[in-house]
Structures are given as structure tokens and as C-alpha cells.
PLY file of the C-alpha trace (Angstrom):
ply
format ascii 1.0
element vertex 321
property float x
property float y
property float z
element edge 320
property int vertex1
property int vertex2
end_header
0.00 0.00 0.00
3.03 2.37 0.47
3.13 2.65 -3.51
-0.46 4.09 -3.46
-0.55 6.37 -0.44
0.58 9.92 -2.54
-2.60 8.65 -4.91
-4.18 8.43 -2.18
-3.71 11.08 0.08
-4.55 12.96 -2.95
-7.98 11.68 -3.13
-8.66 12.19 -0.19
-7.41 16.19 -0.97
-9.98 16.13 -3.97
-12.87 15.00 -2.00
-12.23 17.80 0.38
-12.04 20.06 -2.37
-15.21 18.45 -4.63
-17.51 19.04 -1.82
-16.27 22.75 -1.41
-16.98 23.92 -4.92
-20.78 22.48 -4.73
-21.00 23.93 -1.19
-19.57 27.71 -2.48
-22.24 26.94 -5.43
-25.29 26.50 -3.08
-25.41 22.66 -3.19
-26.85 20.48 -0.86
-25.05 16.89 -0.48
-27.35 14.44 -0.18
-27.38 9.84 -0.12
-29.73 8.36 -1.50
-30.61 4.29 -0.79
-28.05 2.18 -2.83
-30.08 -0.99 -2.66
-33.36 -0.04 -4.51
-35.84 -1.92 -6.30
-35.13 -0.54 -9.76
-31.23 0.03 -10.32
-31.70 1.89 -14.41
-33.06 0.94 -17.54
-29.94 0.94 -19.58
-30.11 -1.97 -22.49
-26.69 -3.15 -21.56
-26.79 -2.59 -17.75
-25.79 -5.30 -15.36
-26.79 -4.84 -11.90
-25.90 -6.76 -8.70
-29.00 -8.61 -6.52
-29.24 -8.91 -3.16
-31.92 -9.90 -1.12
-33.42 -8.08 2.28
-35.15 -10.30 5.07
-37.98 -8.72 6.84
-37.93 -9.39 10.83
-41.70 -11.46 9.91
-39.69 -13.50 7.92
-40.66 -12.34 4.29
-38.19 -11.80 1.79
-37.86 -8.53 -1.06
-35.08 -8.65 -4.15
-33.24 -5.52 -4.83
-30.72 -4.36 -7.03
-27.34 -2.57 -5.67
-27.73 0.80 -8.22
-25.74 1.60 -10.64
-26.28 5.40 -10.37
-27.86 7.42 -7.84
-30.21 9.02 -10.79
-33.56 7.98 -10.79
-33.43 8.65 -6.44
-31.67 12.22 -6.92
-34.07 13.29 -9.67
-37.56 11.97 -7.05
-35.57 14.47 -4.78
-35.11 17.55 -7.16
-39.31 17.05 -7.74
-39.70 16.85 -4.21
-38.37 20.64 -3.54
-34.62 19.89 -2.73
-32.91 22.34 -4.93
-29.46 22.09 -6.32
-28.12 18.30 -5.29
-24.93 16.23 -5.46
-23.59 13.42 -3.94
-20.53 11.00 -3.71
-21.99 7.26 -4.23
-20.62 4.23 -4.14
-21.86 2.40 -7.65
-21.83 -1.14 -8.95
-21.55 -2.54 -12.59
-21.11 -5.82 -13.21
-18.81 -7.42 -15.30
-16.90 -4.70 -15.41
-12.68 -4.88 -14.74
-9.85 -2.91 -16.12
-7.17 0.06 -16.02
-10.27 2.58 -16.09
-12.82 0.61 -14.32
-14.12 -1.55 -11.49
-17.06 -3.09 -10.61
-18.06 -1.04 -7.23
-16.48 2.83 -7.29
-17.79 6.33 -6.82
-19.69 8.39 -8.63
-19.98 11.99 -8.55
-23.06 13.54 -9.47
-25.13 16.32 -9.39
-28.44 17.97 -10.48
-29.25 22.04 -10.30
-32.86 23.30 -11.30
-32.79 26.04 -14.01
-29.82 24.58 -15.33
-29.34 24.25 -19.09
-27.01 22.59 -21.28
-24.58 25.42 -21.94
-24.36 26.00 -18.10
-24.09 22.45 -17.40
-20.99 22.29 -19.61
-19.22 25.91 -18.13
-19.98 24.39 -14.20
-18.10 21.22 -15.08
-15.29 22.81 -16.72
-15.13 25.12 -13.17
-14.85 22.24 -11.30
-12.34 20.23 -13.13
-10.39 23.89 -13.07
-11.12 24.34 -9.40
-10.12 20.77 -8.32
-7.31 19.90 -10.73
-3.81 21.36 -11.52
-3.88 23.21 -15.41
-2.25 20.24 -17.16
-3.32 16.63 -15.67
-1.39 13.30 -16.97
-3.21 10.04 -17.44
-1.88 6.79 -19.68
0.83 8.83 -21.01
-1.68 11.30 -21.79
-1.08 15.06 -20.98
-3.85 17.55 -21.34
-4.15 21.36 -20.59
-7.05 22.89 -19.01
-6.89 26.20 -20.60
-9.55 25.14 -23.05
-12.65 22.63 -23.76
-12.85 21.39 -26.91
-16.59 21.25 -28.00
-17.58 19.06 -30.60
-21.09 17.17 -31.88
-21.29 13.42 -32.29
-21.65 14.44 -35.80
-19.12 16.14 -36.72
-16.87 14.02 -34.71
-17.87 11.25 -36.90
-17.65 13.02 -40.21
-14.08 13.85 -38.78
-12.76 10.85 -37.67
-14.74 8.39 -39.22
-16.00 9.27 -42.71
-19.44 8.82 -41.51
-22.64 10.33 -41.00
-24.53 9.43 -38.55
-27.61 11.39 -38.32
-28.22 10.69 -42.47
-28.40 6.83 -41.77
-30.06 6.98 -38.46
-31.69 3.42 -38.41
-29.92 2.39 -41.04
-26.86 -0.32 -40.15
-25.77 -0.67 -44.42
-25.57 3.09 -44.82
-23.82 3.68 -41.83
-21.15 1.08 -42.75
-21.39 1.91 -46.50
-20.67 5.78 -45.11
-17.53 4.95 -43.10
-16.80 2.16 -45.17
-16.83 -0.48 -42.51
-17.56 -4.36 -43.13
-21.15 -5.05 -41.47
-20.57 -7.95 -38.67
-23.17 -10.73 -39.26
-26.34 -9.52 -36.95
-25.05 -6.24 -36.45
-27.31 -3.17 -35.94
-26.92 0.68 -36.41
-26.63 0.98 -32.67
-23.67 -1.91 -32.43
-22.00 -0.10 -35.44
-22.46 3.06 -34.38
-20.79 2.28 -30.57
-17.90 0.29 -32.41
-17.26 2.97 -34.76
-17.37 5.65 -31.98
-14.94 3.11 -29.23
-12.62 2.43 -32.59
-12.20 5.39 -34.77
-13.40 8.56 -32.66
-12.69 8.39 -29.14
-8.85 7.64 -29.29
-9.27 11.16 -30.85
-10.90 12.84 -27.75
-9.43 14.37 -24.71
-6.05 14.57 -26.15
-4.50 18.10 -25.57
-7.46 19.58 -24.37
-10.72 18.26 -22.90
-13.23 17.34 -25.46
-17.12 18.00 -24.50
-18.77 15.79 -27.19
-22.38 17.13 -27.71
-25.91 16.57 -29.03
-25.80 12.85 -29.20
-28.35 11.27 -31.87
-32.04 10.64 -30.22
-31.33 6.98 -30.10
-28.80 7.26 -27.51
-31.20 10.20 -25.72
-31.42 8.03 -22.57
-32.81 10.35 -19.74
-32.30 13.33 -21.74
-34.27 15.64 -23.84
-34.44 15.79 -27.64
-32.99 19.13 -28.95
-35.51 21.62 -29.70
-34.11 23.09 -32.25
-32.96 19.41 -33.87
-35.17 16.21 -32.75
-32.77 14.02 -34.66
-30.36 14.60 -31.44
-30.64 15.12 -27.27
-29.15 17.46 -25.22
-26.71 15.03 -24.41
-23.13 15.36 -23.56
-20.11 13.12 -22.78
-16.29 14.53 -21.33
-13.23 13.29 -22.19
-9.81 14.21 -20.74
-6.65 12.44 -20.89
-8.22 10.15 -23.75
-10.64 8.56 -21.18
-14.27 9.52 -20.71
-15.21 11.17 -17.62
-18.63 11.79 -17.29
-21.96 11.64 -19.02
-24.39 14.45 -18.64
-28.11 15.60 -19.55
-30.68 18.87 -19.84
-33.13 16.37 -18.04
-35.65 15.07 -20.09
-39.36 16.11 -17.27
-41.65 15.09 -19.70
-43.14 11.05 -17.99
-45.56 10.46 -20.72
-41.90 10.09 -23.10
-39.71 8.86 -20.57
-42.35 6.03 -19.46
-42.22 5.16 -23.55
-38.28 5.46 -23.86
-38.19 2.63 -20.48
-40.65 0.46 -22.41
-38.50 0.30 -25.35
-35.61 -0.51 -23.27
-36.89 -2.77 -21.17
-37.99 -5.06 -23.43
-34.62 -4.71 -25.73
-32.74 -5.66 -22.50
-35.45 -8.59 -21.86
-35.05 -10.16 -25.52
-30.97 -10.66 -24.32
-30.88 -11.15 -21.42
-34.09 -11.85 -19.65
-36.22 -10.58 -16.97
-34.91 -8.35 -14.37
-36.30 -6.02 -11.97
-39.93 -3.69 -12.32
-40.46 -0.31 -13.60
-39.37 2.32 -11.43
-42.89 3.69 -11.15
-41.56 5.88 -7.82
-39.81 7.87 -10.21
-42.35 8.20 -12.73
-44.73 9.66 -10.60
-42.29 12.27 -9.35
-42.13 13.10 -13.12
-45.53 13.38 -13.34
-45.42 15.24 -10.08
-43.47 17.94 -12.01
-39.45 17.90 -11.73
-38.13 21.33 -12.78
-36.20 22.07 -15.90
-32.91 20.68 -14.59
-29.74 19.60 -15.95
-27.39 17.03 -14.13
-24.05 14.51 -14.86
-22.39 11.51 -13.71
-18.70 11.44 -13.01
-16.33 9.30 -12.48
-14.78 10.06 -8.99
-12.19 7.37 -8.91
-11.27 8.88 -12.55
-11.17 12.55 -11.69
-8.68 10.68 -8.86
-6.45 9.71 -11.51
-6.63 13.18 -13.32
-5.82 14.84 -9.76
-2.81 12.07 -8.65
-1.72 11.77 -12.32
-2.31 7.65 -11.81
-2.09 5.23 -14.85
-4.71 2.62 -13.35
-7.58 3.08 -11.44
-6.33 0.65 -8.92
-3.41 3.41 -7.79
-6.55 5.66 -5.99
-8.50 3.19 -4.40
-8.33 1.96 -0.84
-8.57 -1.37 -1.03
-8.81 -2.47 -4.23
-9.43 -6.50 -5.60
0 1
1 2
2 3
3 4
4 5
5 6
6 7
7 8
8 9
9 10
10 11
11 12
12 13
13 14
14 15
15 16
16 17
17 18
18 19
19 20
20 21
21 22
22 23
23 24
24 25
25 26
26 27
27 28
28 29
29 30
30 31
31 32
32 33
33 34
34 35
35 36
36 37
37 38
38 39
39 40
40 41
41 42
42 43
43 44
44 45
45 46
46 47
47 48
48 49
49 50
50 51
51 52
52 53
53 54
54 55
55 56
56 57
57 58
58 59
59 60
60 61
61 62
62 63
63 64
64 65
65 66
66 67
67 68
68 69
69 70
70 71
71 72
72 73
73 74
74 75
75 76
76 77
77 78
78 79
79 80
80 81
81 82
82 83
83 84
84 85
85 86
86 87
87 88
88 89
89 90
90 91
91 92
92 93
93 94
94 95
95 96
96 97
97 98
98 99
99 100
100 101
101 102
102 103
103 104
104 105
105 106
106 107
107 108
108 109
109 110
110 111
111 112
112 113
113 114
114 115
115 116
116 117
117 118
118 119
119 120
120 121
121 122
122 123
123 124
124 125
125 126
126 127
127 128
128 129
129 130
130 131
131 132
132 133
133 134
134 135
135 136
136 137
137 138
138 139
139 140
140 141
141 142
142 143
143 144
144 145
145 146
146 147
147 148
148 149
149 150
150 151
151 152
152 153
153 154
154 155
155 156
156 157
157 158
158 159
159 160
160 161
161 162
162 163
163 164
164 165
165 166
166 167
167 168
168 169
169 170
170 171
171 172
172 173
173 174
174 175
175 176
176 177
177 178
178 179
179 180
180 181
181 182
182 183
183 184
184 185
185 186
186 187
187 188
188 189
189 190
190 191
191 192
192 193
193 194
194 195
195 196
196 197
197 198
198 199
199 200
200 201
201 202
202 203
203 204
204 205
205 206
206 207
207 208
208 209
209 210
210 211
211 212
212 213
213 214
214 215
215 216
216 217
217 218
218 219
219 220
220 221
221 222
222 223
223 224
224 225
225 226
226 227
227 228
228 229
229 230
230 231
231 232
232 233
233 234
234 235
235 236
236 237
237 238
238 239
239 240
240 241
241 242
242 243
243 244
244 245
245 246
246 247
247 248
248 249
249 250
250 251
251 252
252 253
253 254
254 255
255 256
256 257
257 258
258 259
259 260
260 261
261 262
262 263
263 264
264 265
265 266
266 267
267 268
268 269
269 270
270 271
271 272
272 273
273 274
274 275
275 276
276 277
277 278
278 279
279 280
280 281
281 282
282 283
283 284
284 285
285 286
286 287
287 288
288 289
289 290
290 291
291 292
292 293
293 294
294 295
295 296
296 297
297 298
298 299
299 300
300 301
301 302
302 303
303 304
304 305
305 306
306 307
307 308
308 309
309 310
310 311
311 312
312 313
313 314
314 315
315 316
316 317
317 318
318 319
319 320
């Protein structure tokens, strides 16, 4: 453990410092439940059960949650105001330099929020709680500047393709970047192998990139663009090459989030079976009425390795496997 303690001792530093910038900024830190009955609706998502037993011997399944989301967004409908919080998160199957199954997640939600000041708080805090030129993977970026760039054009740059022409479309898509179809393969598989293999080792090189307006698709929890429904409000961060965070202008309409679950749920069912309910507590605080908001989620053990200029996220955690 010797090896680690700087990395760590830093992390400890940028937790100190995390939950000063949201407290200067009028934030309230808040922990929500992280066993919960519905832990996301993601396609791909793969959540950890455990089991609770009642004191009159009954039993109830629930899911260790992959994000605080769903429980942070019941609590901006509820009154709360501005929120964050530091969570411990689990995703299973997951194991690498950049990942781990069970780590920390930072994220936050502020009513009255929008898209443009979603991006210029997170570049505050990354230049309130990191040095001006963080080192990751042999990596160096500066600070100075954000790089802002739209899925599209950051396929038409790097990989020939356009994206929001052949929405739908697997053949045109691969016919447009001039990629071999795989046997079974949609637009969505194409799309995410095209984006993991020809655009993101791209991103977050000398400067952060902020990659924007994602196509409606891969809208998840977010809203549609007003001015464009073929994309959401939707943006991802890169820094050192490695994404950091994934953030929305929150999507408060039920009626189309309630539709965008369905879809989901049963495109997760068809691969990989059942799973858990609906998470009908959150609907109804949508119907309720949550406030325009806009919110992210990111990577705390990452933003670790940005701040202690680690290689592996196994340098800033405590104990790790």
C-alpha cells in the first residue's frame, strides 16, 4: 500500500475540495438508498442482486444501483434544490485500467440549469479541483480550453461517416464509413464500435473534449434538442483520452420517458431476460413535475487519476481487488 498512499492522500485532498466547490455553489449533499428496487433501464446494464429479510420472515429482491439518478431526480421534484452526492456504484462485469465493478460516482443535479451551463460548471470544477495540465496513460492535457464538438461532426471527422443521415440504417452507416457489417449487427452496435474504434482515441487529447448533441437513439434520460429532434441534449467529457462523465438537460416530460423505459426494457429482456420492475416511484415524481434541470455523472475514482496523475484506477483506491 506504500506505492499508493501519494494517490491516495490525494484523493482524499480532492474530496475535500469536490464538496467545497458544490457547497460555495449552493449545493446540498445528499445519499440516497443504494439498494433499490429498480437500479436503471440501460439496455446493456448489469446490476448486482441482493436480497433483504424482513424481521416477519418475508423476503424482497433488490438491485445494488448503478447510479444514484432515478433517487436524486424523485428528490429535485420533491423541492430539494441544487443536489450532489458522492456514491458508491456497482456494474457488473466490469474490470480494467479505467474501471471496477463497485467505485464512486460523482453527481449532481441544479434546477434552471441548461445545457450550456451544465458544460461551463463542469469545466469550473475540473479547473477548481485539478492542476492546469493533468497526466493520465501517457496522456497530458491542458485545461486552458474545452474542446466542444457534436457526435456528428466528430464522426464526419474521424470516421467518414454520417450518422444522423443513416439513423436506423446499419448498411448506410457502414457503406458511409466504409466499414464491413458484422453478421447480426445493428446501427446501434455499429455506431458504438465505430465511436470506441475510430473517434474516441481522438478525444481528450491536448485539451478536454465536451462531445455534444448525441443522436435521439442514444437520448437516454435526456431531452431531444428543440431546435434538432434528430439529437438530445446530451453530452459526454473526455480528458486524458478517457471519458469522464456523461451528462443531460433532463428530459421532465413522464408520458416520453415512461415510452423510452418500455422500449428498453424489453430490448434488455429479448438478451438477457427478466430483471427487476419499472421504477414507477420515479415516474410519478415526473408526473409530479421535476423542474427544468440539468445534471451529470462522473467518475470520482477517474477525476482521482486526473488529480494524482495515476495510470490505473487501482493506484486511488483503498482497497482495491
Amino acid at each position: 500500500m506504500a506505492d499508493r498512499l501519494p494517490f491516495l492522500r490525494r484523493r482524499a485532498l480532492l474530496s475535500q475540495a469536490t464538496r467545497a466547490f458544490f457547497d460555495a455553489r449552493g449545493y446540498t449533499e445528499v445519499e440516497t438508498p443504494y439498494a433499490v428496487p429498480a437500479p436503471g433501464e440501460e439496455v446493456h446494464l448489469r446490476a448486482l442482486r441482493t436480497v433483504i429479510h424482513r424481521p416477519d420472515g418475508t423476503e424482497r429482491a433488490l438491485w445494488l444501483h448503478t447510479s444514484p439518478e432515478f433517487a436524486m431526480k424523485r428528490l429535485l421534484a420533491a423541492g430539494a434544490g441544487p443536489v450532489f452526492q458522492l456514491a458508491r456504484v456497482w456494474r457488473d462485469g466490469e474490470g480494467s485500467a479505467r474501471h471496477a465493478a463497485e467505485f464512486t460516482m460523482l453527481e449532481w443535479y441544479r434546477p434552471g440549469l441548461d445545457f450550456d451551463g451544465l458544460i461551463e460548471e463542469t469545466a469550473s470544477l475540473l479547473r477548481a479541483v485539478l492542476p492546469p495540465v493533468v497526466s493520465s496513460g501517457g496522456v497530458r492535457t491542458s485545461l486552458a480550453a474545452f474542446e466542444r464538438l457534436s457526435v456528428a461532426e466528430a464522426f464526419l471527422r474521424h470516421a467518414g461517416a454520417d450518422v444522423l443521415g443513416t439513423a436506423g440504417d446499419a448498411h448506410a452507416l457502414a457503406q458511409s464509413a466504409g466499414a464491413a457489417l458484422r453478421t447480426d449487427e445493428t446501427w446501434e452496435d455499429l455506431f458504438f464500435r465505430l465511436l470506441l474504434e475510430r473517434v474516441e482515441p481522438h478525444l481528450g487529447q491536448a485539451h478536454p473534449t465536451v462531445l455534444t448533441h448525441w443522436p435521439a437513439a442514444q437520448a437516454a434520460l435526456a431531452r431531444r434538442d428543440p431546435a434538432d429532434p434528430r439529437v438530445a441534449l446530451r453530452f459526454e467529457l473526455f480528458v486524458c483520452g478517457m471519458e469522464l462523465a456523461n451528462a443531460f438537460e433532463e428530459l421532465t416530460d413522464a408520458a416520453e420517458q415512461e415510452a423510452r423505459f418500455t422500449e428498453d426494457r424489453a430490448r434488455r429482456h429479448a438478451l438477457y431476460g427478466p430483471d427487476w420492475p419499472m421504477d414507477e416511484d420515479f415516474l410519478a415524481a415526473l408526473r409530479h413535475g421535476m423542474p427544468p434541470s440539468a445534471g451529470i455523472a462522473l467518475g470520482f475514482d477517474r477525476l482521482a487519476m486526473l488529480a494524482a496523475g495515476a495510470d490505473r484506477i487501482g493506484q486511488v483506491l483503498w482497497l482495491p481487488d
